[in-house]
N, CA, C and O atoms as CSV, one atom per row, in Angstrom:
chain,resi,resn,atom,element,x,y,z
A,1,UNK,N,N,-23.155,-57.981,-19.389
A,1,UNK,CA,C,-24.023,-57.813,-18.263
A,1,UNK,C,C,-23.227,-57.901,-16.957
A,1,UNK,O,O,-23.446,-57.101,-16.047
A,2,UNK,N,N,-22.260,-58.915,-16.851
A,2,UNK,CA,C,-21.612,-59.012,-15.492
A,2,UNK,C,C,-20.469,-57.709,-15.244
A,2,UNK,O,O,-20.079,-57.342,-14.136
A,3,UNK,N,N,-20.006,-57.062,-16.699
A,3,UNK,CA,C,-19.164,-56.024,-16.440
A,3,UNK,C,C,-20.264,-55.092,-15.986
A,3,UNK,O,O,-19.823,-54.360,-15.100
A,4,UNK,N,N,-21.678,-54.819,-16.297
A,4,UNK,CA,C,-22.101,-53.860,-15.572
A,4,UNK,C,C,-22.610,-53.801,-14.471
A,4,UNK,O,O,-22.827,-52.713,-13.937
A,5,UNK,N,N,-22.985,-55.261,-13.748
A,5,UNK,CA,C,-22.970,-55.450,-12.714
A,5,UNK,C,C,-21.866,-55.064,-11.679
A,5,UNK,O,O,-21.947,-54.476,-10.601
A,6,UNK,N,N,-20.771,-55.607,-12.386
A,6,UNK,CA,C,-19.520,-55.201,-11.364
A,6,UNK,C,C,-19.597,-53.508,-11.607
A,6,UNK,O,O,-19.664,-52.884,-10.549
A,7,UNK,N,N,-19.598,-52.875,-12.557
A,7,UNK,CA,C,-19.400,-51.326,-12.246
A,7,UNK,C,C,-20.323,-50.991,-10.991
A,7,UNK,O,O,-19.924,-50.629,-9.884
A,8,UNK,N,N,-21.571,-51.178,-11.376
A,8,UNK,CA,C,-22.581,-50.771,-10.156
A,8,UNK,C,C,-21.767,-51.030,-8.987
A,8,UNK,O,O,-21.442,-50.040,-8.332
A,9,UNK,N,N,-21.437,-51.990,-8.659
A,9,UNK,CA,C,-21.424,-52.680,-6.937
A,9,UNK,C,C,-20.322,-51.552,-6.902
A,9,UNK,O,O,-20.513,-50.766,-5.973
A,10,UNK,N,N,-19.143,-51.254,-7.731
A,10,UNK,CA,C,-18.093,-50.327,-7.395
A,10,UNK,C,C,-18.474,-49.328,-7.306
A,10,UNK,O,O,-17.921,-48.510,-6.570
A,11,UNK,N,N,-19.576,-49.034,-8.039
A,11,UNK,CA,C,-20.046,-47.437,-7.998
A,11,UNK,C,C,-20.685,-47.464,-6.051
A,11,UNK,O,O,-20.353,-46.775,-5.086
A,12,UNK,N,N,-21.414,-48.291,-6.164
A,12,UNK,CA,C,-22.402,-48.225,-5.051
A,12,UNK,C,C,-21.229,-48.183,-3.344
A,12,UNK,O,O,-21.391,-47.595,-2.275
A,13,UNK,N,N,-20.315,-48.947,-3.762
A,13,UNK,CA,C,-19.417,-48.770,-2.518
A,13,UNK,C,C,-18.506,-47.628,-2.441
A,13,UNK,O,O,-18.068,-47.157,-1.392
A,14,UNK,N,N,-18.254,-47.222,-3.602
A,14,UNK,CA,C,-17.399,-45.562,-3.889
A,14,UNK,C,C,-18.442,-44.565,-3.133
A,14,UNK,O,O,-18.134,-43.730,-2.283
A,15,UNK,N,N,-19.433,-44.775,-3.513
A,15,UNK,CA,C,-21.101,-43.573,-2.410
A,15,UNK,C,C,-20.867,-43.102,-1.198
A,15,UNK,O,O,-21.020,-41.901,-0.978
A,16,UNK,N,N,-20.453,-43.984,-0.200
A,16,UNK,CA,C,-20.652,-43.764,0.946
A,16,UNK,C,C,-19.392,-42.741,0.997
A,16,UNK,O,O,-19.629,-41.555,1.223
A,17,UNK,N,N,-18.409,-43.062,0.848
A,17,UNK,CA,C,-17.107,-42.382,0.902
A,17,UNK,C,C,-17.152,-41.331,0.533
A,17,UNK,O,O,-16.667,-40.428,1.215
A,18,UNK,N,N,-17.884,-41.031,-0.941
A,18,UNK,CA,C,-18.047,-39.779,-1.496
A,18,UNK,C,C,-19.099,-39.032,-0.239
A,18,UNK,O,O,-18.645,-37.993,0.240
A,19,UNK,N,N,-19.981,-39.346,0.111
A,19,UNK,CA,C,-21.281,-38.717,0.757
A,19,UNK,C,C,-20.392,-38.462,2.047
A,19,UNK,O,O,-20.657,-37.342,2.483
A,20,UNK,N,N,-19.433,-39.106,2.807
A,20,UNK,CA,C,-18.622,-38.991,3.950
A,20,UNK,C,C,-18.220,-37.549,3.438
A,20,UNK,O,O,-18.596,-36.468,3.891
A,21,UNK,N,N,-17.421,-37.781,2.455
A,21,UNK,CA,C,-15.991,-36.622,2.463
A,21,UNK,C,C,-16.827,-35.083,2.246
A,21,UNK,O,O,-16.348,-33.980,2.510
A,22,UNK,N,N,-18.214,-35.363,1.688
A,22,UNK,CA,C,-19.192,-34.060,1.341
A,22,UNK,C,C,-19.846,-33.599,2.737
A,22,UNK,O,O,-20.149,-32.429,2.971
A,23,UNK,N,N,-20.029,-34.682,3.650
A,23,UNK,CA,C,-20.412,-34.229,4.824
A,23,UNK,C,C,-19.654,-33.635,5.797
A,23,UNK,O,O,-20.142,-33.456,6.913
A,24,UNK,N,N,-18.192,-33.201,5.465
A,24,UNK,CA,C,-17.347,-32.994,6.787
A,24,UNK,C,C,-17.515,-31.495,7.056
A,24,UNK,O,O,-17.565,-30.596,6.216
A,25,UNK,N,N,-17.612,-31.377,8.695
A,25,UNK,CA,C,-17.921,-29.795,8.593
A,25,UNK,C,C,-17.392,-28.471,8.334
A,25,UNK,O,O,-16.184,-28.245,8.409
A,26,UNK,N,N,-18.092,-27.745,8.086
A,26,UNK,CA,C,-17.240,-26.941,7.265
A,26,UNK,C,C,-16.026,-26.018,8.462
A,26,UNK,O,O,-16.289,-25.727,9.629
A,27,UNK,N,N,-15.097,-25.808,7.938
A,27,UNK,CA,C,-14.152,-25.184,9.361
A,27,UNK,C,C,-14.268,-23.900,9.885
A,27,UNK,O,O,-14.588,-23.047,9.057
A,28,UNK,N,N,-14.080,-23.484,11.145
A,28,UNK,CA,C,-14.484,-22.427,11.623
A,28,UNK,C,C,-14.447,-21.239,11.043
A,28,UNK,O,O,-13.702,-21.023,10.087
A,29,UNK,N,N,-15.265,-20.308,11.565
A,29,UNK,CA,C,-14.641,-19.101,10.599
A,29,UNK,C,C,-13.903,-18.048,10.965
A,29,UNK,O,O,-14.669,-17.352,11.630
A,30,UNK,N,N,-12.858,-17.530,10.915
A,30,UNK,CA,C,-12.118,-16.616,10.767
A,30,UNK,C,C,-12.730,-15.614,12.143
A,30,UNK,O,O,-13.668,-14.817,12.145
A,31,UNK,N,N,-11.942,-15.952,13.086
A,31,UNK,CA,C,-12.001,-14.478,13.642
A,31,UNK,C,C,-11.216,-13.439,13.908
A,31,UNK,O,O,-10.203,-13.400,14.606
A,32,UNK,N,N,-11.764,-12.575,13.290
A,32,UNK,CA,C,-10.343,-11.186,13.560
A,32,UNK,C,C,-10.467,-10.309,14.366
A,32,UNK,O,O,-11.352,-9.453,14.342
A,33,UNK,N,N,-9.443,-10.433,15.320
A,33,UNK,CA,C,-8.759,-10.098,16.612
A,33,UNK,C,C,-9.084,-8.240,16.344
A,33,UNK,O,O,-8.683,-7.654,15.338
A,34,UNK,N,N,-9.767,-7.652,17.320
A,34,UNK,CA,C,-9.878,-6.503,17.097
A,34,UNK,C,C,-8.852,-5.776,17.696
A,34,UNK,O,O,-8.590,-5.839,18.897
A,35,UNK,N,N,-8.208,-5.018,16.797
A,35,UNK,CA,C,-7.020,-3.819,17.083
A,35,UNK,C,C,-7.446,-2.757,17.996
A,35,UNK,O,O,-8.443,-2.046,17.869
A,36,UNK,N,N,-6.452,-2.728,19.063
A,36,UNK,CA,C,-6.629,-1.366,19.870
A,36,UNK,C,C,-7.046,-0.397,19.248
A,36,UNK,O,O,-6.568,-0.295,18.118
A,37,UNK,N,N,-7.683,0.282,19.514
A,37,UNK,CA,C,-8.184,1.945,19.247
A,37,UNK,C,C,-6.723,2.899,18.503
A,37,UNK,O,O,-5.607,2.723,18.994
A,38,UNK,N,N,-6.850,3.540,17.722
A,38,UNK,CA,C,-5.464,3.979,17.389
A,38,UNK,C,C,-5.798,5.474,18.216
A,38,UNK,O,O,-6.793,6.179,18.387
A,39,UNK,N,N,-4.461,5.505,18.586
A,39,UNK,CA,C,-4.695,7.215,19.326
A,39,UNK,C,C,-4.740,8.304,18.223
A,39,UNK,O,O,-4.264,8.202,17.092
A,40,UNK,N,N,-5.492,9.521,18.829
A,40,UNK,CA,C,-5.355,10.343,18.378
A,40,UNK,C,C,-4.210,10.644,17.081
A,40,UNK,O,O,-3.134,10.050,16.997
A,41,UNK,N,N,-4.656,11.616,16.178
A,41,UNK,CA,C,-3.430,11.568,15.673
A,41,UNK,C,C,-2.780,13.089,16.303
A,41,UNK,O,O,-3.327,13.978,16.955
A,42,UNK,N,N,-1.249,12.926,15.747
A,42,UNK,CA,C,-0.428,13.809,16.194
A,42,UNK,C,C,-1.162,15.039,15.107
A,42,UNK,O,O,-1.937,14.920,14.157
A,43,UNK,N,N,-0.528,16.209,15.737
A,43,UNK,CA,C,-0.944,17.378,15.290
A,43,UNK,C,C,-0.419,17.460,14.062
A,43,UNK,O,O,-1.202,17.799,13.174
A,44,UNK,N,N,0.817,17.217,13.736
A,44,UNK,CA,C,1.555,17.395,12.141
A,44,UNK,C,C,1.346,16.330,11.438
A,44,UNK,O,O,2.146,15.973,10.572
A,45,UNK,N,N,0.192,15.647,11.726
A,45,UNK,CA,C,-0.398,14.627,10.490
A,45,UNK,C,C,-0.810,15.096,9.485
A,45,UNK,O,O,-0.820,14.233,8.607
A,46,UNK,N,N,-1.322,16.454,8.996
A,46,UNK,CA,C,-1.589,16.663,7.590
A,46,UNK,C,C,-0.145,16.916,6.959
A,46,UNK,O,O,0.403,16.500,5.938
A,47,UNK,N,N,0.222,17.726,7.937
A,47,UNK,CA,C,1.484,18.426,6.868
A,47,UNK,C,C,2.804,16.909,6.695
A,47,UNK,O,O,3.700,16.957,5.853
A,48,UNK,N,N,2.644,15.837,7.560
A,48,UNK,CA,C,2.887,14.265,6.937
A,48,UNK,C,C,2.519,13.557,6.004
A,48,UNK,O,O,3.261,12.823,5.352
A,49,UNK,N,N,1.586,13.673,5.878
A,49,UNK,CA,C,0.609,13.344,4.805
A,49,UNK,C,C,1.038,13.851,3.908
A,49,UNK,O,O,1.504,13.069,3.079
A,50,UNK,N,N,1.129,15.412,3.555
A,50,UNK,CA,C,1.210,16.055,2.645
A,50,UNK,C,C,2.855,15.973,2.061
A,50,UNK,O,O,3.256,16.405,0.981
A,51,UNK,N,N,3.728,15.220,3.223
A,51,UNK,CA,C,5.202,15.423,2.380
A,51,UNK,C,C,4.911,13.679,1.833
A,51,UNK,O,O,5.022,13.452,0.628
A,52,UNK,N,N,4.620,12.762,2.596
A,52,UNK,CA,C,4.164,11.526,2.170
A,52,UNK,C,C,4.187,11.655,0.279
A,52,UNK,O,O,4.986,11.243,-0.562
A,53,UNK,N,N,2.853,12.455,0.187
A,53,UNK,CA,C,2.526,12.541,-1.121
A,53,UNK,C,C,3.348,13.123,-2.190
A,53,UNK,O,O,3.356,12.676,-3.337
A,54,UNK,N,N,4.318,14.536,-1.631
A,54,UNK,CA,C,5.563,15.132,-2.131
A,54,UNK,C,C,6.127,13.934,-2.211
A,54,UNK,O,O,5.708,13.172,-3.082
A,55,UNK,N,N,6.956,13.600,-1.525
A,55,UNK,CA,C,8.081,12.004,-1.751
A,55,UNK,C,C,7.279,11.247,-2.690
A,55,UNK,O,O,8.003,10.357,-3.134
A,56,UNK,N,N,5.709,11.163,-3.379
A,56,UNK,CA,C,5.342,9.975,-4.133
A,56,UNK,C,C,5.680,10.778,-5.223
A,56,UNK,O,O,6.457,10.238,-6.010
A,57,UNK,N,N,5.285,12.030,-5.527
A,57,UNK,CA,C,5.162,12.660,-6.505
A,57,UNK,C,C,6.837,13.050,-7.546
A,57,UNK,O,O,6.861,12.827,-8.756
A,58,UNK,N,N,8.004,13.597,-6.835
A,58,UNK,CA,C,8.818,13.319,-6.697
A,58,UNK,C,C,9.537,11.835,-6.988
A,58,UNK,O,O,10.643,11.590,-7.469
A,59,UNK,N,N,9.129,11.490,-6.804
A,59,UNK,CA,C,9.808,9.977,-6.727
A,59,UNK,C,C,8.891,9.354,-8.114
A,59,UNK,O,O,9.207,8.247,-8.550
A,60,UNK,N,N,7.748,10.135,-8.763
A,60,UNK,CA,C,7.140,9.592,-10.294
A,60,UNK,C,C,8.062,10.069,-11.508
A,60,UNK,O,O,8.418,9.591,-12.586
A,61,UNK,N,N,8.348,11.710,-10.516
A,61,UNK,CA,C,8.649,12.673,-12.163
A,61,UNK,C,C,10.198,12.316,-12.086
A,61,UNK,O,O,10.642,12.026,-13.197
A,62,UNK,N,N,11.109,12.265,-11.088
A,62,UNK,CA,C,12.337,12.553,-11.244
A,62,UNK,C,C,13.076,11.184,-12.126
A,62,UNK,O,O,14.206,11.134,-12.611
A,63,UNK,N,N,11.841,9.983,-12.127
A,63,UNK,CA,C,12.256,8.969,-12.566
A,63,UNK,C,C,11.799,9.178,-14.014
A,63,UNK,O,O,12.580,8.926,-14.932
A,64,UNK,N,N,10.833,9.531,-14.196
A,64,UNK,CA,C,10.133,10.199,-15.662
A,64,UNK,C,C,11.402,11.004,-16.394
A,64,UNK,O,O,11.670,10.817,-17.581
A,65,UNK,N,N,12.103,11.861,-15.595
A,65,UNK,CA,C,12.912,13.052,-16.447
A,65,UNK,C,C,14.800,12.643,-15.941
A,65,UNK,O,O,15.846,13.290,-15.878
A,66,UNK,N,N,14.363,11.177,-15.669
A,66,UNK,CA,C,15.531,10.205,-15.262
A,66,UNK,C,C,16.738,11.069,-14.770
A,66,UNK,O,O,17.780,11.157,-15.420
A,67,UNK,N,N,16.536,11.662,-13.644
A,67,UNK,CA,C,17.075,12.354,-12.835
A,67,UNK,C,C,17.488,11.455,-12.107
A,67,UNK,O,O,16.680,10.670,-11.612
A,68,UNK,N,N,19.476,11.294,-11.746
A,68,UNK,CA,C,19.783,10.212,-11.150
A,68,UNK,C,C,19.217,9.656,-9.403
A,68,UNK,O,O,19.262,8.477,-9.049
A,69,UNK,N,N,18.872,10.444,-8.791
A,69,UNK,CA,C,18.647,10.733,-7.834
A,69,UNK,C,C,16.861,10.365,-7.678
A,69,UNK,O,O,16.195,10.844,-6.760
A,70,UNK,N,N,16.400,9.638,-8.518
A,70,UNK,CA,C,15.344,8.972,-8.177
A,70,UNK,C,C,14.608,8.053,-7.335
A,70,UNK,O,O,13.573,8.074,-6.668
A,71,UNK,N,N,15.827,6.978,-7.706
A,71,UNK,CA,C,15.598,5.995,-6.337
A,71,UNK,C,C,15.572,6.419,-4.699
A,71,UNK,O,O,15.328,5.770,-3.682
A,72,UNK,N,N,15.932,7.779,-4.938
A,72,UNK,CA,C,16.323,8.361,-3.471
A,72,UNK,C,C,15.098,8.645,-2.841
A,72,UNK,O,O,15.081,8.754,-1.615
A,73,UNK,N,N,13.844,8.811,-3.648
A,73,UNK,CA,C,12.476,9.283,-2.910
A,73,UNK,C,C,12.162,8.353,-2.418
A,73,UNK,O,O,11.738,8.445,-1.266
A,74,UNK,N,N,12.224,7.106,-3.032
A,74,UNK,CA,C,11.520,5.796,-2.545
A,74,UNK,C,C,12.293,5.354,-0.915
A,74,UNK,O,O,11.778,4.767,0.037
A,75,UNK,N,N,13.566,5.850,-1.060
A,75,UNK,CA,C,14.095,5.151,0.343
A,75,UNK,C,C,13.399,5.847,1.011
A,75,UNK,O,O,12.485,5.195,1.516
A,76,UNK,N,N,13.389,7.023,1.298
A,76,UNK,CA,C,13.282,8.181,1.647
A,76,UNK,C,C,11.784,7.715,2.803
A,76,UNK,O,O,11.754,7.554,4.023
A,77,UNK,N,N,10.134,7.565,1.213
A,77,UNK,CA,C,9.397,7.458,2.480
A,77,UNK,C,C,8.814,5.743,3.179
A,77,UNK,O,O,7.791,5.388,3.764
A,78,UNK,N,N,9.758,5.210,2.847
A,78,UNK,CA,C,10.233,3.800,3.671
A,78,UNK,C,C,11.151,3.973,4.753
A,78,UNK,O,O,11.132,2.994,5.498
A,79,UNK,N,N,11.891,4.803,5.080
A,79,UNK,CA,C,12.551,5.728,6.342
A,79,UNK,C,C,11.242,6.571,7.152
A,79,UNK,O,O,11.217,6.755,8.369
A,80,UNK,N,N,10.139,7.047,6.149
A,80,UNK,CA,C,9.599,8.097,6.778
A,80,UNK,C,C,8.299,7.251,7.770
A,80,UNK,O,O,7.810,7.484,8.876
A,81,UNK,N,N,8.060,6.129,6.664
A,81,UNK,CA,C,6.912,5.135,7.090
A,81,UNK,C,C,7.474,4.003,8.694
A,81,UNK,O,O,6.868,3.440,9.607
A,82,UNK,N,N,8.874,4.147,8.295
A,82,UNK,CA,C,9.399,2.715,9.399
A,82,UNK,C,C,9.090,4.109,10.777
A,82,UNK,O,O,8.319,3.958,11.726
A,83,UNK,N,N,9.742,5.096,10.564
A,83,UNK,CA,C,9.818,6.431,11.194
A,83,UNK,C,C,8.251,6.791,12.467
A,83,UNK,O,O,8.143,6.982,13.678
A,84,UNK,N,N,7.330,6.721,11.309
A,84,UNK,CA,C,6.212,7.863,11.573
A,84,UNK,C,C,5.146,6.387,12.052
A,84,UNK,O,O,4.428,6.388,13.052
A,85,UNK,N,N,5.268,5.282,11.130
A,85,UNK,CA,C,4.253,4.459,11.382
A,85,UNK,C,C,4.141,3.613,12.272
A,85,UNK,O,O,4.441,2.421,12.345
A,86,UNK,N,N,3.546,4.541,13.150
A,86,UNK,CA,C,3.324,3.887,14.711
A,86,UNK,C,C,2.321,2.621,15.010
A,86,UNK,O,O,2.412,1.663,15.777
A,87,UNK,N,N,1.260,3.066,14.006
A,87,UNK,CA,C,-0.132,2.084,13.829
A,87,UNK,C,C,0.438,1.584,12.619
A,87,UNK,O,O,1.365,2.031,11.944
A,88,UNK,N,N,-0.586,0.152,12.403
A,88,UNK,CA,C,-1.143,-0.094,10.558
A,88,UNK,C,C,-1.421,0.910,9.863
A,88,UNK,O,O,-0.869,1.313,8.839
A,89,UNK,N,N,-2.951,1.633,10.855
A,89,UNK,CA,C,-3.546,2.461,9.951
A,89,UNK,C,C,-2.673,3.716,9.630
A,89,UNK,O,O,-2.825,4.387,8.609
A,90,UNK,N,N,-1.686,3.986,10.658
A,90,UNK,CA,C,-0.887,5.301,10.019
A,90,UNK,C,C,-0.214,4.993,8.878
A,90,UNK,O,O,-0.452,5.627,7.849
A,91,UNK,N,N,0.846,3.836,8.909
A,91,UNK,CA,C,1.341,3.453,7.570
A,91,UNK,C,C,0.135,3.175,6.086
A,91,UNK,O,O,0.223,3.043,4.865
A,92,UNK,N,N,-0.340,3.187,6.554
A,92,UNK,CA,C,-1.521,2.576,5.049
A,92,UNK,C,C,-1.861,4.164,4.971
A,92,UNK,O,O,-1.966,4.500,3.791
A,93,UNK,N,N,-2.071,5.270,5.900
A,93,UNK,CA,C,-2.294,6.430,5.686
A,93,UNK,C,C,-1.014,6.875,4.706
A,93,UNK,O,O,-1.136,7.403,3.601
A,94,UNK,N,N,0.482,6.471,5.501
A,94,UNK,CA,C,1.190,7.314,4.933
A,94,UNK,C,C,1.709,6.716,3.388
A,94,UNK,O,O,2.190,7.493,2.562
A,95,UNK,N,N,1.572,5.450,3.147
A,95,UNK,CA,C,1.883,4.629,1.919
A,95,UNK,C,C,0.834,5.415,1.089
A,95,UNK,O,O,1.381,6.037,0.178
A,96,UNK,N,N,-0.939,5.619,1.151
A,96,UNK,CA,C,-1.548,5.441,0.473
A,96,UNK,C,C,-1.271,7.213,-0.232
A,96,UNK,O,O,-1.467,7.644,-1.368
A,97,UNK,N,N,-0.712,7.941,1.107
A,97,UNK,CA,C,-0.564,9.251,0.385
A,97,UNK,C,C,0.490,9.495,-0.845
A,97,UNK,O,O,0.387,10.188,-1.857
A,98,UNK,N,N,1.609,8.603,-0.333
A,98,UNK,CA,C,2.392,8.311,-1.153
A,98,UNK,C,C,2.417,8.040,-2.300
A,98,UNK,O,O,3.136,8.522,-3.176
A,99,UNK,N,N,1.475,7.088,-2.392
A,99,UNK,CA,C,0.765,6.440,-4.194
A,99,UNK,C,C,0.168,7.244,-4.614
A,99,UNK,O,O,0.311,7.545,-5.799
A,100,UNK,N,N,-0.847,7.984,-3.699
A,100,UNK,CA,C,-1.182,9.534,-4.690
A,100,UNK,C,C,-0.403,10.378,-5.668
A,100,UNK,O,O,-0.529,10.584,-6.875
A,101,UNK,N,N,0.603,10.875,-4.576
A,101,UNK,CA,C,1.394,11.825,-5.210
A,101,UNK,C,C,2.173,10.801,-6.656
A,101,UNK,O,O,2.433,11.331,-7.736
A,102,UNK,N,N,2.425,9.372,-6.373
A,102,UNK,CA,C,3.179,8.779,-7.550
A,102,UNK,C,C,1.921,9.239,-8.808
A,102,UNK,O,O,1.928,10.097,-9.691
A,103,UNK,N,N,1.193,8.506,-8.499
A,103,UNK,CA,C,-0.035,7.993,-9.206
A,103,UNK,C,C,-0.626,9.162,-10.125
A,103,UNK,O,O,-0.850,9.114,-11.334
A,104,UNK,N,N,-0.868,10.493,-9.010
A,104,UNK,CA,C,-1.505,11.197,-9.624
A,104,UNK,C,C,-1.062,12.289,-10.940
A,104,UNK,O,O,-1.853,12.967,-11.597
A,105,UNK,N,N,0.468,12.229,-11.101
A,105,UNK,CA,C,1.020,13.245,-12.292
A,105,UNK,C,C,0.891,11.852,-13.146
A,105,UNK,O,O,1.339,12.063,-14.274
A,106,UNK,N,N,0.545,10.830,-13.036
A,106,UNK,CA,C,0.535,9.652,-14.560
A,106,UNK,C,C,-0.116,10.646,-15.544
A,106,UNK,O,O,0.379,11.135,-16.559
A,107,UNK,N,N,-1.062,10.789,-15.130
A,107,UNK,CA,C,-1.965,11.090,-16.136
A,107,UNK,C,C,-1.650,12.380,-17.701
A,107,UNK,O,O,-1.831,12.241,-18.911
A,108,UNK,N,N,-1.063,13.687,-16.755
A,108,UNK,CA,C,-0.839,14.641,-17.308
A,108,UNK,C,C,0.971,14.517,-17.841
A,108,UNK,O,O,1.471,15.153,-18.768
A,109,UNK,N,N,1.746,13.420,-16.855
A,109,UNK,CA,C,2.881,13.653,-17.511
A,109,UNK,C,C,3.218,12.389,-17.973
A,109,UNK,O,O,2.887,11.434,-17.269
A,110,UNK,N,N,3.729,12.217,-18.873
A,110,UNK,CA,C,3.960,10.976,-20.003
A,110,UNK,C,C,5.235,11.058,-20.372
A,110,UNK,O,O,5.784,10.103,-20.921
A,111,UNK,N,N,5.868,12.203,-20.120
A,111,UNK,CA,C,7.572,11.948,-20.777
A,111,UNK,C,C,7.820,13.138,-20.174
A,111,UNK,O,O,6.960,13.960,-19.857
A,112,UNK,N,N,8.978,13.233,-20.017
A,112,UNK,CA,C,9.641,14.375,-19.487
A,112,UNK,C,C,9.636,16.435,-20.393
A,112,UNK,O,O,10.312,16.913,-21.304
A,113,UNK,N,N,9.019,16.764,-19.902
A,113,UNK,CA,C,9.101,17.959,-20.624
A,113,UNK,C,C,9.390,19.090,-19.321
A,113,UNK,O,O,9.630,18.732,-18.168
A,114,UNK,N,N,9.302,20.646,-19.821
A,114,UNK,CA,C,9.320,21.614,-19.027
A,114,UNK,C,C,8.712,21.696,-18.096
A,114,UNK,O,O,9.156,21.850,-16.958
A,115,UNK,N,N,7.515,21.602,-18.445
A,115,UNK,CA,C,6.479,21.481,-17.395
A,115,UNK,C,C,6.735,20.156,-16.388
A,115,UNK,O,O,5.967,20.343,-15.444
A,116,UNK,N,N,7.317,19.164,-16.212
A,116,UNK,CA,C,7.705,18.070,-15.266
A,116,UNK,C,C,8.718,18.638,-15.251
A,116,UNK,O,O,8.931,18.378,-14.067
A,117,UNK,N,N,9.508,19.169,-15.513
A,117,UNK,CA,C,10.799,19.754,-14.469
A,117,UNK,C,C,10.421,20.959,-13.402
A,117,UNK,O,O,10.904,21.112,-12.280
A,118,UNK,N,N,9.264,21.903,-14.167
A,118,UNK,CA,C,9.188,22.827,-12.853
A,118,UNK,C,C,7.954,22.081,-11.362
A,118,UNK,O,O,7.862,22.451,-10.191
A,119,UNK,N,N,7.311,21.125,-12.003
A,119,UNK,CA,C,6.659,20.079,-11.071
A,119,UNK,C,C,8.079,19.497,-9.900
A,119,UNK,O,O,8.192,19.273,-8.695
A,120,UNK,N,N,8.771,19.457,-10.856
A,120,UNK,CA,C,9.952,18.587,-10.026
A,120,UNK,C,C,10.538,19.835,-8.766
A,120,UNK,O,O,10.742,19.607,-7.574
A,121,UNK,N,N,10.709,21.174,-9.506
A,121,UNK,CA,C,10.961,22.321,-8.870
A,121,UNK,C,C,10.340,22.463,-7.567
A,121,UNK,O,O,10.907,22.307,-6.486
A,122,UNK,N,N,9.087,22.783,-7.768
A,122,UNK,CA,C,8.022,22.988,-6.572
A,122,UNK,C,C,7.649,21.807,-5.808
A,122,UNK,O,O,6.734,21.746,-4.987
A,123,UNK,N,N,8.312,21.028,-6.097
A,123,UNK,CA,C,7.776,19.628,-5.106
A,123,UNK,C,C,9.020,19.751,-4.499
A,123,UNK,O,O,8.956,19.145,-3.430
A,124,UNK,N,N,9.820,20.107,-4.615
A,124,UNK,CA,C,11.317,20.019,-3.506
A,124,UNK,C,C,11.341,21.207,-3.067
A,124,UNK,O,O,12.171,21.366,-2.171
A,125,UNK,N,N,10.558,22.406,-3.440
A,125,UNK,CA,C,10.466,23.219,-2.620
A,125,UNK,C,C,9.619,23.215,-1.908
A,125,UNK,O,O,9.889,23.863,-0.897
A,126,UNK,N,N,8.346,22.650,-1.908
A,126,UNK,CA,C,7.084,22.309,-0.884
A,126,UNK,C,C,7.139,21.267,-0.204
A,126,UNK,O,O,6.250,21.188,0.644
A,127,UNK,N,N,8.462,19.704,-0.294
A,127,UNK,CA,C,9.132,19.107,0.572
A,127,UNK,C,C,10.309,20.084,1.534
A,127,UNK,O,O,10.733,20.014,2.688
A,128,UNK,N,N,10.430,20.547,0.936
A,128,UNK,CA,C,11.787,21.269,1.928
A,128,UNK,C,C,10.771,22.118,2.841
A,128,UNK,O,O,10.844,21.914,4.053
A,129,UNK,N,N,9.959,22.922,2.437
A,129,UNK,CA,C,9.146,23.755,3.642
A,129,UNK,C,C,8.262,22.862,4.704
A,129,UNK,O,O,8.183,23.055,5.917
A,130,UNK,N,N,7.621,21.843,3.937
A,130,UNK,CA,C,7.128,20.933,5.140
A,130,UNK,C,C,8.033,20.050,6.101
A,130,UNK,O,O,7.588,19.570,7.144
A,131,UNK,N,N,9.446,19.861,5.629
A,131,UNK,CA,C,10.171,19.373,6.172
A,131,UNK,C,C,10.718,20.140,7.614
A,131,UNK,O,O,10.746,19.587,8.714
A,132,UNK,N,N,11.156,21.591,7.320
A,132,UNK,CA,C,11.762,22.600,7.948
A,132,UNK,C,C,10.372,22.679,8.865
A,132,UNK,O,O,10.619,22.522,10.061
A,133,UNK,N,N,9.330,22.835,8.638
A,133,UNK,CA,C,8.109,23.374,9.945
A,133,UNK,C,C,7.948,22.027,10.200
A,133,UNK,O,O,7.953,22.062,11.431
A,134,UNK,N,N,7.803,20.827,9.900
A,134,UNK,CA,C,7.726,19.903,11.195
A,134,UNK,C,C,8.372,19.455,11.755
A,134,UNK,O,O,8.107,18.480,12.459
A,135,UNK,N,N,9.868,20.194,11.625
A,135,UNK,CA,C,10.979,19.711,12.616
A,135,UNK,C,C,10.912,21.255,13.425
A,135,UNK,O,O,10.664,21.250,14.631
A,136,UNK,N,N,11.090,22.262,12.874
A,136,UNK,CA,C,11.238,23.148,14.149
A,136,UNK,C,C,9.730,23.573,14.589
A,136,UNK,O,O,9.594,24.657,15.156
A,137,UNK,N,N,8.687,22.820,14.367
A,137,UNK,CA,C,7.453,23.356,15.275
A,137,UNK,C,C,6.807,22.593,16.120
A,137,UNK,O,O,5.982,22.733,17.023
A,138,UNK,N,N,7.574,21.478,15.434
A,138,UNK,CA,C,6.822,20.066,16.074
A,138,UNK,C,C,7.711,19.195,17.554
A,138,UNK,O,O,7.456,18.731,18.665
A,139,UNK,N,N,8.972,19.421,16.517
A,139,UNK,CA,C,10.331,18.482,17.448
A,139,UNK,C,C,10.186,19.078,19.248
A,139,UNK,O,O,9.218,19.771,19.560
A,140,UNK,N,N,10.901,18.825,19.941
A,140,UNK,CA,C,11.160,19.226,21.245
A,140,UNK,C,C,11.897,18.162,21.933
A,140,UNK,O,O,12.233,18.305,23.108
């Protein structure tokens, strides 16, 4: 009987402390600082976009058909992103195009065959043409 007496009185003085530490208020909440307006975009933002996604695509198969020169796409649009990404939102534009082009031959290519080499073909020829018109149409 006296051991359960003594539990109680310990229980009963442990209470308040517990009921303290449950009452503390809860901490402010989060406010996020609203970002300037992003400007306009530049005029050769699709055809950026669109090499963005070349460099992802490129940079899936050449590693697929272990073409030494793989790792080279990846520098490539981490140059293009430090380069072009003026905003957040442009970089998350130009990263996310990027993961497309990786992302999107998963599906159809699984190992290296003919068909991922002429993918590999036309993606360095549709990087090289977007490359060549947004330097001589755009530059000045």
């Amino acid at each position: 009987m006296k051991r359960l007496v003594l539990m109680s009185l310990m229980l009963a003085a442990a209470l308040p402390v517990v009921a303290q530490q449950q009452r503390r208020p809860a901490p402010p909440p989060v406010v996020r600082e609203e970002s300037a307006p992003e400007p306009p975009p530049a005029a050769y933002e699709p055809d950026l976009l669109r090499l963005a996604e070349v460099l992802g695509t490129l940079s899936y198969m050449t590693a697929l058909c272990a073409q030494p020169d793989s790792a080279g796409w990846q520098q490539r649009i981490v140059q293009l992103i430090d380069a072009e990404g003026t905003t957040p939102q442009r970089k998350e534009r130009l990263a996310g195009a990027y993961n497309r082009g990786y992302l999107g031959h998963q599906p159809a290519h699984r190992t290296c065959t003919d068909r991922s080499r002429l993918v590999i073909d036309r993606m360095l020829v549709q990087g090289q043409r977007l490359t060549r018109e947004i330097s001589t149409r755009y530059s000045g």
